[in-house]
Biopython code that builds the backbone (N, CA, C, O; Angstrom):
import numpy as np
from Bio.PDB.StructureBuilder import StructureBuilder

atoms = [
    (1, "UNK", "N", (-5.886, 6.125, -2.803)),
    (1, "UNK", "CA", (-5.784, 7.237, -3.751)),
    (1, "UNK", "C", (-4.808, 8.329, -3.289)),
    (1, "UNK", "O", (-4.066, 8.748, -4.177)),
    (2, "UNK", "N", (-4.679, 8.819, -2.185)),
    (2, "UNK", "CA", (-4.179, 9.832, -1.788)),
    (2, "UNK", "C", (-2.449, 9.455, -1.771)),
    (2, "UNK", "O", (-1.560, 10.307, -1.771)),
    (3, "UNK", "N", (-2.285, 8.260, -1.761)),
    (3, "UNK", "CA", (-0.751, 7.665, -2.018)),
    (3, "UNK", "C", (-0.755, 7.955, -3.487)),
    (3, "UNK", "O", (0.263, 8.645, -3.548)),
    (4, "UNK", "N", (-1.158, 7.902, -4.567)),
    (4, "UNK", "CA", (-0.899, 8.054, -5.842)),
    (4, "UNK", "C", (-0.882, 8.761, -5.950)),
    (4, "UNK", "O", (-0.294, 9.015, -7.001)),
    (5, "UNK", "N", (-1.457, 10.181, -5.103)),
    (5, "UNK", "CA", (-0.955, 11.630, -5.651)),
    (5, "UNK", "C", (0.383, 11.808, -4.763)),
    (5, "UNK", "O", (1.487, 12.191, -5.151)),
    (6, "UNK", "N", (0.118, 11.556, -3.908)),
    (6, "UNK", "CA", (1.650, 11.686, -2.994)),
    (6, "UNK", "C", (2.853, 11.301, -4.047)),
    (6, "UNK", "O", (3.743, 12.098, -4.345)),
    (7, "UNK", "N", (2.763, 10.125, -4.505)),
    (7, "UNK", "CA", (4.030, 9.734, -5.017)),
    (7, "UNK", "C", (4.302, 10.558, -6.450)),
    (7, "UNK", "O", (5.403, 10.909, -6.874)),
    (8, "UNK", "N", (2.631, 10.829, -7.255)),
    (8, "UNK", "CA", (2.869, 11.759, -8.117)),
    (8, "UNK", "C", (3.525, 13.168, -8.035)),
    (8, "UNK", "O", (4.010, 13.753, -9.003)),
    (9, "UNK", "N", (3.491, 13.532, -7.050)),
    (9, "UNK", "CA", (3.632, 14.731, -6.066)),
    (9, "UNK", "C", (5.359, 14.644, -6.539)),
    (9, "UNK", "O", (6.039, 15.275, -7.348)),
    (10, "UNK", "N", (5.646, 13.491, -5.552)),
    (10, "UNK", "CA", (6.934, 12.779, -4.947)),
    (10, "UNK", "C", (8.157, 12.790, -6.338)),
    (10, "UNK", "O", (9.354, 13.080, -6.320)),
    (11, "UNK", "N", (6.987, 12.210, -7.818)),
    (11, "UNK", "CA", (7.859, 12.355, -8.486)),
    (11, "UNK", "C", (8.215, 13.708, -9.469)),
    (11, "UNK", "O", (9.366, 13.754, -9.902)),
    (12, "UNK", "N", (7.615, 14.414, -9.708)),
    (12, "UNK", "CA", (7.481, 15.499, -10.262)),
    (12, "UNK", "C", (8.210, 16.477, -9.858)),
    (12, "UNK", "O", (8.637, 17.329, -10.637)),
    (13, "UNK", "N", (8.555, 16.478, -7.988)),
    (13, "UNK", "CA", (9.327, 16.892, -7.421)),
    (13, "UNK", "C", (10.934, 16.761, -7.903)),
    (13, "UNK", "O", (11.688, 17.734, -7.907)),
    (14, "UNK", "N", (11.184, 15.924, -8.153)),
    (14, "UNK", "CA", (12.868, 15.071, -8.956)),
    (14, "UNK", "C", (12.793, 14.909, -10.152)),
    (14, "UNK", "O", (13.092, 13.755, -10.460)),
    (15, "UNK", "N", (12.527, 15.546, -10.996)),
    (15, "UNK", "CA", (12.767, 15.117, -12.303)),
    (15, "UNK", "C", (13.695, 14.551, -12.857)),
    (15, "UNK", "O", (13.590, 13.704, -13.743)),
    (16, "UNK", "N", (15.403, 15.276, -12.035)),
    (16, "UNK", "CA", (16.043, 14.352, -12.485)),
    (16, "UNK", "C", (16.759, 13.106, -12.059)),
    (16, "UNK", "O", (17.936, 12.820, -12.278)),
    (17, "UNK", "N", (15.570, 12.193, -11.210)),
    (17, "UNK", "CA", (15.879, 10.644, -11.364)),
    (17, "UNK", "C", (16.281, 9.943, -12.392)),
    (17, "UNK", "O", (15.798, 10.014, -13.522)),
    (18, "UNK", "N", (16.980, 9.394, -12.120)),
    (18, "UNK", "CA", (17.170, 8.387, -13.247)),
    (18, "UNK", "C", (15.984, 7.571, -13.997)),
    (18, "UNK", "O", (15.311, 6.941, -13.181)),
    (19, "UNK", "N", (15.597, 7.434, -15.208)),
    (19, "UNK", "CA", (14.340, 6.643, -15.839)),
    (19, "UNK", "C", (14.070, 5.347, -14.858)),
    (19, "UNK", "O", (13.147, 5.383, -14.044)),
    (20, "UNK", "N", (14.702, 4.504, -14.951)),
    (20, "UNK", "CA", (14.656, 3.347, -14.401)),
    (20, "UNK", "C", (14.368, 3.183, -13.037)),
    (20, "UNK", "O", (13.800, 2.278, -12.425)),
    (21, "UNK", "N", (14.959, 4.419, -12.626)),
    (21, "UNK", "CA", (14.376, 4.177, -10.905)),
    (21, "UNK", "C", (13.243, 4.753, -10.728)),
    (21, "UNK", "O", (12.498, 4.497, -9.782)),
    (22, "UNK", "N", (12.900, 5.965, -12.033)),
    (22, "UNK", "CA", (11.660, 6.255, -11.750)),
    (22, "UNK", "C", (10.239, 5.256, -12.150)),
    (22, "UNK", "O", (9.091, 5.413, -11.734)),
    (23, "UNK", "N", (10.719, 4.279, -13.024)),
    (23, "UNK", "CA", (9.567, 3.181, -13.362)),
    (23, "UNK", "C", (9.483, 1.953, -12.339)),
    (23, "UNK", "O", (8.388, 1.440, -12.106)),
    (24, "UNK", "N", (10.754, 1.448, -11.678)),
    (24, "UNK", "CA", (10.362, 0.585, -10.824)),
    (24, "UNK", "C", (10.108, 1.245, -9.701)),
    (24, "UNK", "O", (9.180, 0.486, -9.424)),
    (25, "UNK", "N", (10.112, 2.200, -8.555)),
    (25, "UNK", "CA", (10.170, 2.773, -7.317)),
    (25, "UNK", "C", (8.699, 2.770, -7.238)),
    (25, "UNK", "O", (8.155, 2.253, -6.263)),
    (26, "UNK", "N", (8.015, 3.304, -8.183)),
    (26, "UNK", "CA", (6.262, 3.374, -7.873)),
    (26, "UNK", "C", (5.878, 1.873, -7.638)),
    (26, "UNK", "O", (5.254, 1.439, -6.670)),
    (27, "UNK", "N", (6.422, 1.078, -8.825)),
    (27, "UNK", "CA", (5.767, -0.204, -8.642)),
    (27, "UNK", "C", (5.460, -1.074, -6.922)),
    (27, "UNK", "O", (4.511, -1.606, -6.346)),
    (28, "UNK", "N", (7.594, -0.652, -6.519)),
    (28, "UNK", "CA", (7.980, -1.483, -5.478)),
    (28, "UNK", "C", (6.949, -0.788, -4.398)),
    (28, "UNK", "O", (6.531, -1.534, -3.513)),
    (29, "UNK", "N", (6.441, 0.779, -4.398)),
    (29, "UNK", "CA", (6.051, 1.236, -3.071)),
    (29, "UNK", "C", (3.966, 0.646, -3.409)),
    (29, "UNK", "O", (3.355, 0.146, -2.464)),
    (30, "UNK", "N", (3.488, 0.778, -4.342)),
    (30, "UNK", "CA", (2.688, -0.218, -4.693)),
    (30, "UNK", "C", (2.297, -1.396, -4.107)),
    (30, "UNK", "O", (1.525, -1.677, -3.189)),
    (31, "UNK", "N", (3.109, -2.110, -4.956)),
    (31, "UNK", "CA", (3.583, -3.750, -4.061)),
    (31, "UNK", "C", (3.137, -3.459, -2.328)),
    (31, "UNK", "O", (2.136, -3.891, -1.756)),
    (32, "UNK", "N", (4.119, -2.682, -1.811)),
    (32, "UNK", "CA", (4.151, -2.553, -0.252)),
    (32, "UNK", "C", (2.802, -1.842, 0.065)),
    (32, "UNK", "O", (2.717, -1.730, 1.288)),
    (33, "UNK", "N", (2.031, -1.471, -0.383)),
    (33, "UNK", "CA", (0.946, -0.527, 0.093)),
    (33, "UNK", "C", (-0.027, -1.362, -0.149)),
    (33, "UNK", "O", (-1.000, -1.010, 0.517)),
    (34, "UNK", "N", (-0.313, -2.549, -0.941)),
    (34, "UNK", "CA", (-1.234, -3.302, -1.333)),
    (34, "UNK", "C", (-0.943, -4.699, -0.307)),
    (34, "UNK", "O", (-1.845, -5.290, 0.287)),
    (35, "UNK", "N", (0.362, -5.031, -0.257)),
    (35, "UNK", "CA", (0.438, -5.817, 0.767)),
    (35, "UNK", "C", (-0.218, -5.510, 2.446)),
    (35, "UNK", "O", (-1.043, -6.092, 3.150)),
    (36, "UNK", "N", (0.542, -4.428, 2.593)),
    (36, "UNK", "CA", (0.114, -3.711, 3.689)),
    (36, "UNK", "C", (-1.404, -3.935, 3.668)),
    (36, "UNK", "O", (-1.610, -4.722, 4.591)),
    (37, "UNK", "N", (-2.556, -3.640, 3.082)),
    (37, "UNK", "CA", (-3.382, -3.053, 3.032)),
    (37, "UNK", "C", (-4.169, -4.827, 3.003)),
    (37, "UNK", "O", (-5.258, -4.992, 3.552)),
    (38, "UNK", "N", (-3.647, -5.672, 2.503)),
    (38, "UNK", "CA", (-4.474, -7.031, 2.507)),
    (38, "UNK", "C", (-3.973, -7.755, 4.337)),
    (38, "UNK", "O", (-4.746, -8.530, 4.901)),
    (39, "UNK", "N", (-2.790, -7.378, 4.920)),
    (39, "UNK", "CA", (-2.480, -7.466, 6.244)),
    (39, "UNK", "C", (-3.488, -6.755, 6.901)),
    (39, "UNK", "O", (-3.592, -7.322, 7.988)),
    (40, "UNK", "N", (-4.161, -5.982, 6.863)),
    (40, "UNK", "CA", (-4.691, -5.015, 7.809)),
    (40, "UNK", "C", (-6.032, -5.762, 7.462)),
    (40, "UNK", "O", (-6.858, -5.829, 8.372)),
    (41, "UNK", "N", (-6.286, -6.229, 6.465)),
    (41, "UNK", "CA", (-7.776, -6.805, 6.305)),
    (41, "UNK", "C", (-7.576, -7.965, 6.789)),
    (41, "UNK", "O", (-8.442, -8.291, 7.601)),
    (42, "UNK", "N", (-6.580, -8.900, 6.567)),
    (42, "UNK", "CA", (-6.284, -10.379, 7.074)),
    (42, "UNK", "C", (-7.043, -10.150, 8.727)),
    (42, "UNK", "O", (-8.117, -10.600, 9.126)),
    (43, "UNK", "N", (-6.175, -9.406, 9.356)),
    (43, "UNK", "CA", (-6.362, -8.986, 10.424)),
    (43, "UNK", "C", (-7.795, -8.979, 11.156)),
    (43, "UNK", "O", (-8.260, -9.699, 12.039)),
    (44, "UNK", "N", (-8.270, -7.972, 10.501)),
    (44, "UNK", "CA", (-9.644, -7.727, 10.652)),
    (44, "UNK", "C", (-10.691, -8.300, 10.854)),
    (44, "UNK", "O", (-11.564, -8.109, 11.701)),
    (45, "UNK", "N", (-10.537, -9.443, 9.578)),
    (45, "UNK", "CA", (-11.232, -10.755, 9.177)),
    (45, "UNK", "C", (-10.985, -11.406, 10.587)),
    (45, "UNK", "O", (-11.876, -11.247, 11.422)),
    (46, "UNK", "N", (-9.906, -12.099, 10.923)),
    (46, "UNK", "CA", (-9.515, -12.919, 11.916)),
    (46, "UNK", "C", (-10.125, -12.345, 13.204)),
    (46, "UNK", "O", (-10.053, -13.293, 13.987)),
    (47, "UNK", "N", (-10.451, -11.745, 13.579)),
    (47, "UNK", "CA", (-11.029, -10.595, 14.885)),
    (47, "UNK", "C", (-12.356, -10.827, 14.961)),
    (47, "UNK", "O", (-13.089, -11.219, 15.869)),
    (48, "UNK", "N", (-12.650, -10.292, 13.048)),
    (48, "UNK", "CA", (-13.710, -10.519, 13.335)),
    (48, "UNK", "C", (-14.715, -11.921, 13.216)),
    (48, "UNK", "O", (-15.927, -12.043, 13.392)),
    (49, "UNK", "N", (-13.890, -12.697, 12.923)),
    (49, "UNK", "CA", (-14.034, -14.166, 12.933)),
    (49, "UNK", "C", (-14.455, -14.839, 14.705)),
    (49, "UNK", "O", (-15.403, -15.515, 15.102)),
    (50, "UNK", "N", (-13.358, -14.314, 15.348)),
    (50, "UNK", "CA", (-13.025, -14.714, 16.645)),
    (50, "UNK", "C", (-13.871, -13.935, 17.698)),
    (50, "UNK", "O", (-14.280, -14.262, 18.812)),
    (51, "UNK", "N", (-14.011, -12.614, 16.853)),
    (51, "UNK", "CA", (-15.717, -12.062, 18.018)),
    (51, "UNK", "C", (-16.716, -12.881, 17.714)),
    (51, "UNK", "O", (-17.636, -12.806, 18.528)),
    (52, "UNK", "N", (-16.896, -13.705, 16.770)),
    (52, "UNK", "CA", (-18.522, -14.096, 16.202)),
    (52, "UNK", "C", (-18.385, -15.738, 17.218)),
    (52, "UNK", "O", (-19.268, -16.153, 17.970)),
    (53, "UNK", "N", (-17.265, -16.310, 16.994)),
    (53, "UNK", "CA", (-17.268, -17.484, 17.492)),
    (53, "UNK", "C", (-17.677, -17.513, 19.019)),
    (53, "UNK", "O", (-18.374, -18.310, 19.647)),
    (54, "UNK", "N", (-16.823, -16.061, 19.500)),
    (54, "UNK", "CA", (-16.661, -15.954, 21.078)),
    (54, "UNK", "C", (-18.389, -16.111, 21.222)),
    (54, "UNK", "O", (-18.941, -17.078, 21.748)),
    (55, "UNK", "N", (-19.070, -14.953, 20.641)),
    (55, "UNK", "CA", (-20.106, -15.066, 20.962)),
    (55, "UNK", "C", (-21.479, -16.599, 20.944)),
    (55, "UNK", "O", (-22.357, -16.970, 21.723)),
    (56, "UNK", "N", (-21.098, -16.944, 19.948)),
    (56, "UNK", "CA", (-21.907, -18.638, 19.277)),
    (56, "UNK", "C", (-21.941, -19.382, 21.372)),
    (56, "UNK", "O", (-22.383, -20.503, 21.622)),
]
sb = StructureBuilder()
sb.init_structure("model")
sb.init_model(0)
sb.init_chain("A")
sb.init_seg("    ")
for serial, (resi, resn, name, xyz) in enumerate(atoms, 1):
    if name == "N":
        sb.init_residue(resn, " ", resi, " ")
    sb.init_atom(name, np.array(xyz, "f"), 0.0, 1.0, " ", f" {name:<3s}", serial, name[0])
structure = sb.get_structure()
C-alpha cells in the first residue's frame, strides 16, 4: 500500500508527463514490486522448507 501512495505522490508531483508514460510507468513499477514481493516469499518458503526437513 504505501508504494501506491508513493507513486500517487510521485505522479501528481509531474503533471506534465507525457499520457502514455504516465499509464504504462505505474504498471511496469507494479510488475517489479509484485515480482519482487513473490521472490522474497519464494525465498522464505524454501528456508522454511529446509528448517523443517533439517529438523525431521
Amino acid at each position: 500500500m504505501p508504494v501506491f501512495l508513493e507513486r500517487a505522490s510521485h505522479e501528481t508531483n509531474h503533471p506534465r508527463m507525457r499520457p502514455q508514460r504516465q499509464g504504462v510507468e505505474p504498471l511496469v513499477r507494479t510488475a517489479i514490486t509484485v515480482r519482487t514481493e513473490l521472490d522474497i516469499a519464494a525465498i522464505f518458503v524454501v528456508l522454511t522448507v529446509s528448517r523443517y526437513c533439517r529438523l525431521q
